[in-house]
N, C-alpha and C positions, 0 to 999 in steps of 0.2 A: 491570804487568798486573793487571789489574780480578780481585779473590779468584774471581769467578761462573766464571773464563773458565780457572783454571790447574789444570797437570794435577793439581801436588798437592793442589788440591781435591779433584779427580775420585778421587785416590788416598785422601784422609783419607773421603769417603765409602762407599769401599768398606772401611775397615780400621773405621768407625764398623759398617757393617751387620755384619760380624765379628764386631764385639764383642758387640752385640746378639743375634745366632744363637749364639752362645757356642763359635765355631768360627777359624778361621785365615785369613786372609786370602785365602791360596793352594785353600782349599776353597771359598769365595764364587767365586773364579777359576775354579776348577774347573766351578760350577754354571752361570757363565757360560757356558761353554764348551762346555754339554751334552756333560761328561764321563759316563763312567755309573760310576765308581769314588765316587761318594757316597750313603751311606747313603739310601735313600728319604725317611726323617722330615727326616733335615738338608736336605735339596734343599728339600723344601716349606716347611721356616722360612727357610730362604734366600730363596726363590722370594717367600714372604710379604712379607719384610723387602725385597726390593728394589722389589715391588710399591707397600709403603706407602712408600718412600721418594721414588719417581716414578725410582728410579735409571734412568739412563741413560747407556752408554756412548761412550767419544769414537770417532769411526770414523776409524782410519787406513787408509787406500785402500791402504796395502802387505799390513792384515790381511786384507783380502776374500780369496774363493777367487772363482777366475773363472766363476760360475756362477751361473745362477738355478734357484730351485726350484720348479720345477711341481708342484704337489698337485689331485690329482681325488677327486672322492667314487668314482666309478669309471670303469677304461678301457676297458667292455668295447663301445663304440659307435664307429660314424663320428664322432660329434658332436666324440669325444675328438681324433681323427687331426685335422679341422679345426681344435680350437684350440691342439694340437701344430706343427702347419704355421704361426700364426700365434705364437708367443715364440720358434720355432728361427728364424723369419726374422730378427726382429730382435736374437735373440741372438747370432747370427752377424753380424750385421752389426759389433756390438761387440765382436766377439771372444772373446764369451762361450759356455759349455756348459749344455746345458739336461738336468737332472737331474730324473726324474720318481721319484713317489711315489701313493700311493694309499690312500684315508683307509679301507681295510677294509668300506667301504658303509654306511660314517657319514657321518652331514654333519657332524660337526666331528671335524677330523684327534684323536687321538688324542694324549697326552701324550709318548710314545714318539716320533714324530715329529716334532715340536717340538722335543725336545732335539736330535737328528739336525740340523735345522733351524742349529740354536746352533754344534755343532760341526762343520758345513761352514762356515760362517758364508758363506753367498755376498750376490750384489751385492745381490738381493732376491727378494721368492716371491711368485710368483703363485698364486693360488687359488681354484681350480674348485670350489666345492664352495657351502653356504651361507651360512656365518656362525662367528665365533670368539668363543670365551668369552672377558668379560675379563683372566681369566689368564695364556692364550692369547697375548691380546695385549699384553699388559703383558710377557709370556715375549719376543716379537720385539722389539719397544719398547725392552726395556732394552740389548737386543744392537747396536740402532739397526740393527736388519733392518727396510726396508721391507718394505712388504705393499701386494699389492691385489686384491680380491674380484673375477672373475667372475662374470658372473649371478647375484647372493646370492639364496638362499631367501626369507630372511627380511629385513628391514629391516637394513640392514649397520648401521645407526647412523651420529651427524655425524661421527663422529672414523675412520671406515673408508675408503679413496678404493675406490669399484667400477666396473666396467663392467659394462654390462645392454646390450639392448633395448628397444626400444618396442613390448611383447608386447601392451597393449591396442591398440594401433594395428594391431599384423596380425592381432588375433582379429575386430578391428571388418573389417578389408579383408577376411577368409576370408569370415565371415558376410554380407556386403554382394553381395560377386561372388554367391554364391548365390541370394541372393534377387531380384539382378537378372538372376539367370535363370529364375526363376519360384519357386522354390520354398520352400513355406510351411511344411513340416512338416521342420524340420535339427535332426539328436543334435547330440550334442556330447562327443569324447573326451579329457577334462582330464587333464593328467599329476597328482602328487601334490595333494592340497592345502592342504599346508603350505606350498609353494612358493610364492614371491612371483611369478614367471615365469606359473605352473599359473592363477594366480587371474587375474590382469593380461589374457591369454588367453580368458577364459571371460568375465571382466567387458566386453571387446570384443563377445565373441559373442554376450552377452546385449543390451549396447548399438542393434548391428545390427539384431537383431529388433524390438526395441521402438522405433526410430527408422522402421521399416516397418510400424508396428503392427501383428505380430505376436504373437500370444501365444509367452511362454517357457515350455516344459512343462519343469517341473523333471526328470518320469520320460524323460526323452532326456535329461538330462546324465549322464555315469559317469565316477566316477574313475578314470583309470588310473596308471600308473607308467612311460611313456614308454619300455614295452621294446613288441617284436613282440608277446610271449605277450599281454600285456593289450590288443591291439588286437584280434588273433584272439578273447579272450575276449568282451571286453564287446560285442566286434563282432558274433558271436553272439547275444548277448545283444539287440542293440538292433532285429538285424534280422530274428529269429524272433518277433519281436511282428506280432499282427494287422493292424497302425495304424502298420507300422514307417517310420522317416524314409525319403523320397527323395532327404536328401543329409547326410553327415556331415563336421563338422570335426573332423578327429582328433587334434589338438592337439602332434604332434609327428610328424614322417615317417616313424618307427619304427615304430608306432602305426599309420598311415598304411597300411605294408605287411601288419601283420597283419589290419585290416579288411577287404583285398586279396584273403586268402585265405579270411577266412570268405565274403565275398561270393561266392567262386569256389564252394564247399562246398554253398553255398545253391543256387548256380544262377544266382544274378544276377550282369550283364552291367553291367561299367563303362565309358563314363557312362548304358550307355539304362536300366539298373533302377535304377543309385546314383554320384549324382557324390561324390565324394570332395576334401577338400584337406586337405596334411597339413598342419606348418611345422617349418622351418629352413635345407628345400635343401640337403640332404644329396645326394652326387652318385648317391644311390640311387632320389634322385626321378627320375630324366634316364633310367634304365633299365629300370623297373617296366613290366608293360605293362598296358592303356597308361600314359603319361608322367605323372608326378603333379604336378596344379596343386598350390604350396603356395607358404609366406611364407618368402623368402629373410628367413633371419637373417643377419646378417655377424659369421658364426663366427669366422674368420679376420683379419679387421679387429676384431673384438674383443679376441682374444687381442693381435695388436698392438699395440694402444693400451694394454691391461693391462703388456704388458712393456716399454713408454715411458716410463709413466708409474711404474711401479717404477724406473728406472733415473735417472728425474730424481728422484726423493724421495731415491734415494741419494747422488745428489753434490751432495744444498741439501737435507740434513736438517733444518735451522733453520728452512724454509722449508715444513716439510710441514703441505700443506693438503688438507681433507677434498674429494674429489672426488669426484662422482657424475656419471658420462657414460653418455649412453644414443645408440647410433646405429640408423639407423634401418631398418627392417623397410620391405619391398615385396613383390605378389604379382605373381606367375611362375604366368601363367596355360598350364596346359599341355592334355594330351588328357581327364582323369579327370574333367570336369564339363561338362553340359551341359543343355539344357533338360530338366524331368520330363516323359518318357511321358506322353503322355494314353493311359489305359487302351481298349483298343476294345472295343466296345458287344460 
């Protein structure tokens, strides 16, 4: 047996990083393990030492717990129930349990959580949220816990595998149907924008307009946060102006429904005062009245593919490679858009 490949290698590595943290062997075990019986200081020189080592541990398939870990930045939307529906389906398929968690309304989970993470030790964790410090990840890594990012915030990096959408593709289709229905002057209601999704979105919408020569008025774009409140708000906002748009993209269906009610507030009638589209296709679009055009995301086909592809990273760890899949977005033209009113004389 090749020195690289035997356990007491695997075994003299860990009693080396031991020696180093100036601790027991059975305590490096322990940090492994996302015990919480170790000293805070000692966990981080541990945590250090395993990091600088590239330690990583051998996965025997009897140690797994039958389970994957879902982590969300938060649960409190439809958005969440669709990508819930999509890692129970294929969790069940395998036999597996699906254990949810919730980063506190952080985009990156927490340290607390991660140990948890350690000491369930399941098959592998999917993650809703947008991005993981290298610690973070060097924290999974060494437990040989796959990971894979859902729609990351930010740039997951080469060494993260994620699942996304093609969000510049359905900010370019929301903004297009619009203007092929005449209209010249479209907001635009962007969720965060640190968000890699939020920008990707806006950089379509902006695309669209100036592909019809259009002007982009920067003062019709608002940021929001992909809840109802900041559609109601900015929605307010966009359409109590003098010069206000005859059709907004609201950048998320949440969003969507709160510009829904300031328009109602105001007095305007949707589609004949304001066409609207949101995106994601949330089955709250199907119900609103009227019915909201917007950009089917394939929530649920994402999550699936996120909990596949965890599960192959965990029986050919050797074999893990950096993947980025994006599928693909369409627009679900429905009642909430239609030609602009020509005003009468």
């Amino acid at each position: 047996m090749k020195p690289g490949k035997s356990v007491e290698t695997q075994t003299a590595t860990l009693a080396e990083i031991a020696r180093e943290a100036g601790v027991s062997a059975p305590t490096v075990s322990k940090v492994l393990n996302g015990r919480a019986d170790v000293a805070p200081s000692t966990r981080t020189r541990v945590e250090e030492l395993l990091r600088a080592h590239g330690y990583r541990r051998r996965r025997a398939e009897a140690s797994r717990s039958p389970l994957i870990d879902l982590v969300f930045h938060e649960l409190e939307s439809a958005w969440a129930m669709e990508v819930i529906r999509g890692v129970e389906n294929v969790a069940q398929s395998a036999g597996l349990s699906v254990v949810l968690s919730e980063s506190a309304g952080r985009l990156t989970p927490g340290r607390s959580w991660a140990d948890q993470v350690a000491a369930r030790r399941p098959h592998g964790v999917v993650l809703v949220l947008s991005e993981l410090d290298g610690a973070q990840q060097a924290l999974l890594t060494s437990r040989s816990i796959p990971f894979v990012v859902v729609d990351p915030a930010g740039d997951p990096g080469p060494d993260v595998p994620s699942i996304g959408a093609t969000n510049w593709q359905g900010g370019l289709a929301a903004t297009r149907h619009l203007v092929e229905l005449g209209h010249t002057r479209i907001g635009a209601i962007s969720g965060p924008s640190r968000m890699m999704c939020s920008r990707a979105r806006i950089d379509g919408y902006r695309a669209a307009l100036e592909t019809a020569g259009l002007p982009v008025d920067p003062s019709l774009v608002v940021a929001g946060d992909f809840h109802h409140d900041a559609g109601y708000r900015l929605g307010m906002e966009l359409l109590r102006r003098p010069d206000r748009p005859t059709a907004v993209f609201a950048g998320n269906d949440l969003q969507a429904v709160g510009l829904y009610e300031a328009a109602r507030e105001l007095g305007l009638r949707i589609p004949e005062d304001l066409s609207v589209v949101g995106f994601d296709d949330l089955p709250v679009a199907r119900w609103v009245g009227p019915p909201l055009t917007t950009v089917r995301q394939p929530l649920t086909e994402m999550a699936e593919a996120a909990a596949r592809l965890v599960l192959e990273l965990g029986s050919a760890p050797e074999e893990r490679a950096a993947t980025r899949l994006e599928l693909a977005t369409s627009l679900v033209v429905r009642s909430s858009t239609a030609e602009p009113c020509t005003p009468t004389a």
